[in-house]
N, CA and C of each residue as an Amber inpcrd file, in Angstrom:
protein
   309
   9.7440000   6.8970000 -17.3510000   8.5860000   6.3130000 -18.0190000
   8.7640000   4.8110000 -18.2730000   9.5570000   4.2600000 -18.4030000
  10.2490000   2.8810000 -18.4400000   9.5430000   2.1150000 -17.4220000
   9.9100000   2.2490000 -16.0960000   9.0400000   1.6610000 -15.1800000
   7.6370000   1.6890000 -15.0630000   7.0160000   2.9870000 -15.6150000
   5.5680000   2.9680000 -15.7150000   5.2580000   1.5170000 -16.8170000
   5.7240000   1.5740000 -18.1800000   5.5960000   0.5360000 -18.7790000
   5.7300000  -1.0820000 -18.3710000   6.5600000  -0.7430000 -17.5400000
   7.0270000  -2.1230000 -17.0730000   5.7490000  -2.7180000 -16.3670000
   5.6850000  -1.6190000 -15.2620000   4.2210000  -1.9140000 -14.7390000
   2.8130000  -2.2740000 -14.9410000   2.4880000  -1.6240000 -16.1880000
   1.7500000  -1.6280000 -17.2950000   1.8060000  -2.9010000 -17.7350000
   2.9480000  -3.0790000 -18.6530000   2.5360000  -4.6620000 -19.1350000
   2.7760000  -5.6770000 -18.3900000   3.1180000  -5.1550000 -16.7930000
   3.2880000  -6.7060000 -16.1020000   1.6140000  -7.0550000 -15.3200000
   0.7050000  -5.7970000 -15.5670000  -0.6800000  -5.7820000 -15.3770000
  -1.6520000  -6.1290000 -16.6200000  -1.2310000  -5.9890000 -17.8400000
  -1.5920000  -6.9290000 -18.9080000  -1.2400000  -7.9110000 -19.0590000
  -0.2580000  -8.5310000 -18.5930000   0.2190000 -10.0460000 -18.6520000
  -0.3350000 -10.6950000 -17.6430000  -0.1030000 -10.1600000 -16.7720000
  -1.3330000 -10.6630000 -15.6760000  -2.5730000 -10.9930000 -15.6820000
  -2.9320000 -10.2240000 -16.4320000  -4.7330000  -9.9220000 -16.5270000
  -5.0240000 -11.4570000 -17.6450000  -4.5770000 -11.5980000 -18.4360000
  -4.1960000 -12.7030000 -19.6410000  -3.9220000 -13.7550000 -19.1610000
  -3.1540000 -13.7690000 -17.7160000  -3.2330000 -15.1160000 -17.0210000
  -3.9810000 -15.3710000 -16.1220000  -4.6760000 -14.7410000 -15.6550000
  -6.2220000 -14.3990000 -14.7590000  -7.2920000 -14.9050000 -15.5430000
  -7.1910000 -14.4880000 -16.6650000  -8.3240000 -14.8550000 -17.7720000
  -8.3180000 -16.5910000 -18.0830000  -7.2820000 -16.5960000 -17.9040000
  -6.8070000 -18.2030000 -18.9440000  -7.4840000 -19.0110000 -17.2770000
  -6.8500000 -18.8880000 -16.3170000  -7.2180000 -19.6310000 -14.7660000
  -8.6970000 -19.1730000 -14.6510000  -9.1750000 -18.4440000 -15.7240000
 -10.8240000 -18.0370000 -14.8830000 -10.9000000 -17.3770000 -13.3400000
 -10.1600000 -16.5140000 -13.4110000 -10.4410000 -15.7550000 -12.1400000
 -11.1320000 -14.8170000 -12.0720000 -11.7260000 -14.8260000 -11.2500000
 -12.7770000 -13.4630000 -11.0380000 -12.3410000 -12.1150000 -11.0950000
 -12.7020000 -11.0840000 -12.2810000 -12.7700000  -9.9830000 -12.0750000
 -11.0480000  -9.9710000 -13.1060000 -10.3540000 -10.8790000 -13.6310000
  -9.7280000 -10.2360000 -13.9130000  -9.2490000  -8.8660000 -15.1050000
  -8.7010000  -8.3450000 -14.4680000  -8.2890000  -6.6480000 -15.3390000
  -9.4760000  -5.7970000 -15.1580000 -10.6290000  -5.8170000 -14.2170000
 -11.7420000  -5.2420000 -14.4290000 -10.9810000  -3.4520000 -13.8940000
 -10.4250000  -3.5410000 -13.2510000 -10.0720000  -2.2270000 -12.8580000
  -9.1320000  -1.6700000 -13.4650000  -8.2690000  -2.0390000 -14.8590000
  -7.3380000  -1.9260000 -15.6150000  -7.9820000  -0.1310000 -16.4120000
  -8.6530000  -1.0040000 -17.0980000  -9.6210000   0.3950000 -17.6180000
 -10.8200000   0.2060000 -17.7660000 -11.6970000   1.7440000 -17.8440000
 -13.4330000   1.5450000 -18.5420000 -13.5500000   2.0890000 -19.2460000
 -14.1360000   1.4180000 -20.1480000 -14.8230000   3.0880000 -21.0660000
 -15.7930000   4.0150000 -21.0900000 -16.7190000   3.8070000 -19.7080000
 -17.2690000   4.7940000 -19.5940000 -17.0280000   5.4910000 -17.9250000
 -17.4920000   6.4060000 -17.9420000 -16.8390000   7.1230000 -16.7060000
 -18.2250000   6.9180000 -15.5330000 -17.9350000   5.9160000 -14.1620000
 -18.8630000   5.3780000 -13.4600000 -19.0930000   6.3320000 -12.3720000
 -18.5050000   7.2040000 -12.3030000 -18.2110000   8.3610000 -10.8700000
 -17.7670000   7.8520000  -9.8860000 -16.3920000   7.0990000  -9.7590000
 -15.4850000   6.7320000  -8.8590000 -14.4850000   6.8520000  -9.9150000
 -13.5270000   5.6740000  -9.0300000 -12.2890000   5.2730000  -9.5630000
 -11.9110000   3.9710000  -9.8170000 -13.6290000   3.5780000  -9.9500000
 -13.2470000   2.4870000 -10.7030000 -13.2050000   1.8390000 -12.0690000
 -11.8370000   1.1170000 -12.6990000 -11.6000000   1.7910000 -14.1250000
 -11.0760000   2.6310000 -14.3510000 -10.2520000   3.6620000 -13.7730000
  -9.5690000   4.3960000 -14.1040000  -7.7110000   4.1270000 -13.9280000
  -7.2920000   2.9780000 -14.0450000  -6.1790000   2.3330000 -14.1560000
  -5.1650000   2.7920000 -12.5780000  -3.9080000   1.8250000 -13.0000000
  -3.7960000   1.6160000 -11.8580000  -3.6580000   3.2410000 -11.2470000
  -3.3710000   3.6600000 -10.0250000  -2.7120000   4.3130000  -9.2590000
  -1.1020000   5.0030000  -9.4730000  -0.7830000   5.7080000  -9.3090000
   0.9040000   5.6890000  -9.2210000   1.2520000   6.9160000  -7.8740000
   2.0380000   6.3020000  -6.9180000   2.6990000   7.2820000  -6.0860000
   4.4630000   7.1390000  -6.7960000   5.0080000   8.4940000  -6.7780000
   6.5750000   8.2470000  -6.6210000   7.0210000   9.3670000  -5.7330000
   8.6240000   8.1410000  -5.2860000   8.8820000   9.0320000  -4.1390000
  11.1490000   8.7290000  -4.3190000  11.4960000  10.1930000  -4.7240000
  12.8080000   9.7370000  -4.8950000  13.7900000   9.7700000  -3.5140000
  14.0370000   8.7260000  -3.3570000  15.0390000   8.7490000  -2.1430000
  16.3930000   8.2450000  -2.3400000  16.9350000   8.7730000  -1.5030000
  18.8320000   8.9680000  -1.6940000  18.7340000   7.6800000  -0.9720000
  19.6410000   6.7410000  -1.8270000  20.0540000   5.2470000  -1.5900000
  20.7670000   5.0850000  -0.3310000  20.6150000   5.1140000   0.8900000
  21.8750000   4.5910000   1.9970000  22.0720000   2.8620000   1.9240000
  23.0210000   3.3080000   2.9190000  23.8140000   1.6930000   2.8890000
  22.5780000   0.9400000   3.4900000  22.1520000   1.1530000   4.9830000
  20.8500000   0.1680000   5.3020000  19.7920000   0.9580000   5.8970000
  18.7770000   1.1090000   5.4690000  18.1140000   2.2030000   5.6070000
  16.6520000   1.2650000   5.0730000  15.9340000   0.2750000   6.1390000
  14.8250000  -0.7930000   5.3170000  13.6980000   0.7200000   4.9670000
  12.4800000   0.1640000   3.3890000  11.9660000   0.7530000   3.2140000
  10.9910000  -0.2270000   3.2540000   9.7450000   0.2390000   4.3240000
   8.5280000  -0.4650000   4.2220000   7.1510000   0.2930000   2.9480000
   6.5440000  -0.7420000   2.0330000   5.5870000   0.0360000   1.2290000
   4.7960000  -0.7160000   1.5580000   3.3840000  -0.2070000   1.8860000
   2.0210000  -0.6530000   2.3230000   1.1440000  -1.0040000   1.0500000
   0.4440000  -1.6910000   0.8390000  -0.2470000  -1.6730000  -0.6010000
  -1.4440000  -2.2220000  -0.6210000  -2.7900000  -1.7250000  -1.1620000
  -3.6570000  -2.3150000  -1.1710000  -4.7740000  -1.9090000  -1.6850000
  -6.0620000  -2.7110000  -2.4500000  -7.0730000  -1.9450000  -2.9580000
  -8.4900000  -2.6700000  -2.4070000  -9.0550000  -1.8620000  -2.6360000
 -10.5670000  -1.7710000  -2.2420000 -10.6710000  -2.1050000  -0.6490000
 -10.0770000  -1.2150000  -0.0390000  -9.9930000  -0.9120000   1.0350000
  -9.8870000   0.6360000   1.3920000 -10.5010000   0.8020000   2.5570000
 -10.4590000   2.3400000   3.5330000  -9.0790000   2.5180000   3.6460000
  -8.7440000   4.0070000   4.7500000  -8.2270000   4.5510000   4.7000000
  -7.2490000   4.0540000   5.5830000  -8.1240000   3.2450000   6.4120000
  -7.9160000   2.6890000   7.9860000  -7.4440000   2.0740000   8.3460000
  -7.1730000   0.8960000   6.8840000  -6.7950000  -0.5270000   6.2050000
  -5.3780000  -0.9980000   7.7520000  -4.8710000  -0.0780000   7.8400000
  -3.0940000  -0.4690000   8.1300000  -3.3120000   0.2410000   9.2260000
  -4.6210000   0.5100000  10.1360000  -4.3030000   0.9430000  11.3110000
  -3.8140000   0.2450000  12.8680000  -4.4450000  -0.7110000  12.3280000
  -4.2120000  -1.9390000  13.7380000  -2.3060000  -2.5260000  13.8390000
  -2.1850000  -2.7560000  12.2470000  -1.2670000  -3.5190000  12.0640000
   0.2900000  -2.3290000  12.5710000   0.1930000  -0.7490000  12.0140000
   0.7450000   0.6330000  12.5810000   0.8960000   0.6350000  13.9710000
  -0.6130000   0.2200000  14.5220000  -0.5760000   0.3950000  16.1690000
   0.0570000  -0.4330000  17.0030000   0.1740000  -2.2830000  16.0760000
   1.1330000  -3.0090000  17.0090000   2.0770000  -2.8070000  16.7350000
   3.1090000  -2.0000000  15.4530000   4.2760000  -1.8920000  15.4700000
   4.5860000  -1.2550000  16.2070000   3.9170000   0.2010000  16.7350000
   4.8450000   1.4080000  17.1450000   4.4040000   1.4270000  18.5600000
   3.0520000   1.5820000  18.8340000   2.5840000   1.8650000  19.8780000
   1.8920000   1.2270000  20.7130000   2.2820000  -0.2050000  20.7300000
   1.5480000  -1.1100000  21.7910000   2.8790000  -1.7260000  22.6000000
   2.9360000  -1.4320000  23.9000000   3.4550000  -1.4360000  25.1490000
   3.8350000  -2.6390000  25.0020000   2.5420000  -3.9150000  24.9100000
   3.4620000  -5.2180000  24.5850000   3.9420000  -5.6890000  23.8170000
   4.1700000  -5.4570000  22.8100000   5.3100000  -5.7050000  21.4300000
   6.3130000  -4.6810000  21.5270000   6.2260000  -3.4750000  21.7200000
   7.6010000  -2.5370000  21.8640000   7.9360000  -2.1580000  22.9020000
   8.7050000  -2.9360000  23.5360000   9.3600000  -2.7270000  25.3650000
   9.6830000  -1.6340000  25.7310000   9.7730000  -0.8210000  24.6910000
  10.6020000   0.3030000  24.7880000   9.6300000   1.6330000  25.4400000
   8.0250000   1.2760000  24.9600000   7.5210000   2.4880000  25.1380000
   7.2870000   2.0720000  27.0500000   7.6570000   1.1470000  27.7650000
   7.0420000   0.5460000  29.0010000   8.7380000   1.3770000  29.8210000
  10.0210000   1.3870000  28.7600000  10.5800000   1.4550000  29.7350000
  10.8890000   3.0690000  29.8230000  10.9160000   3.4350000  28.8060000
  11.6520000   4.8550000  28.1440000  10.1790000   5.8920000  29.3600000
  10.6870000   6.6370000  30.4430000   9.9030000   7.2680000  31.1880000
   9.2270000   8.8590000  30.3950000   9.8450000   8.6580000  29.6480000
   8.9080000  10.1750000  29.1410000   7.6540000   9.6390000  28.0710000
   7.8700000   7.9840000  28.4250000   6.7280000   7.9760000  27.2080000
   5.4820000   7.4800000  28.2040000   5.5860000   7.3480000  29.8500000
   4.4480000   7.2670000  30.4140000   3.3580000   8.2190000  30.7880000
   3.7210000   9.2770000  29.7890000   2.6630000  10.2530000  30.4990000
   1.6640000  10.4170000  28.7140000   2.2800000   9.1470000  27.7940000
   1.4630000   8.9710000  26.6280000   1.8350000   9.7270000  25.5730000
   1.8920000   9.8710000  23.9990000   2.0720000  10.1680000  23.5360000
   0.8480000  10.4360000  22.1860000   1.1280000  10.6060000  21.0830000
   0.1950000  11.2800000  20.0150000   0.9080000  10.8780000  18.6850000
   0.0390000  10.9000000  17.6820000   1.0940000  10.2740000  16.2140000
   0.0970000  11.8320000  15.4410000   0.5320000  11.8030000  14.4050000
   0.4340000  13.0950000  13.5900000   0.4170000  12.5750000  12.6180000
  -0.3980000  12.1000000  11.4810000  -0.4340000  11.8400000  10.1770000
  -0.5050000  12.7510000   9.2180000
């Protein structure tokens, strides 16, 4: 619960310096008080996910709001599966007859 807090007030401290610079919208999605039939206003989000620490093992986290589902599809497709950024799928022969991703 520690980290939830942390998070918490580093999104109220934020919001307080958003306010002071006059930025648009700031903390509007923090909370509402009335219920709009979305999710907006209903504070932040939280995923957790516990993973066993290795020595090098990079962890990529995607992040983003008021965006689709779709957001990270292009940017997914040049990492893994476009022929000219990953040499590998041009040379590796079992991958010319195409492959499939599974979400």
């Amino acid at each position: 619960m520690k980290i939830h807090k942390l998070a918490w007030d580093t999104f109220i401290e934020g919001t307080e310096v958003a306010k002071k610079l006059k930025l648009y919208g700031a903390g509007q999605d923090l909370l509402s008080d009335a219920f709009s039939g979305n999710v907006k206003g209903m504070g932040p989000g939280v995923a957790e996910m516990e993973i066993e620490e290795r020595k090098s093992e990079p962890i990529i986290i995607f992040m983003a709001d008021k965006t689709s589902s779709g957001a990270w599809n292009m940017s997914l497709y040049k990492m893994f599966a476009d022929p000219f950024n990953t040499i590998g799928l041009v040379i590796a022969t079992n991958m010319h007859t195409g492959f499939s991703f599974e979400v």
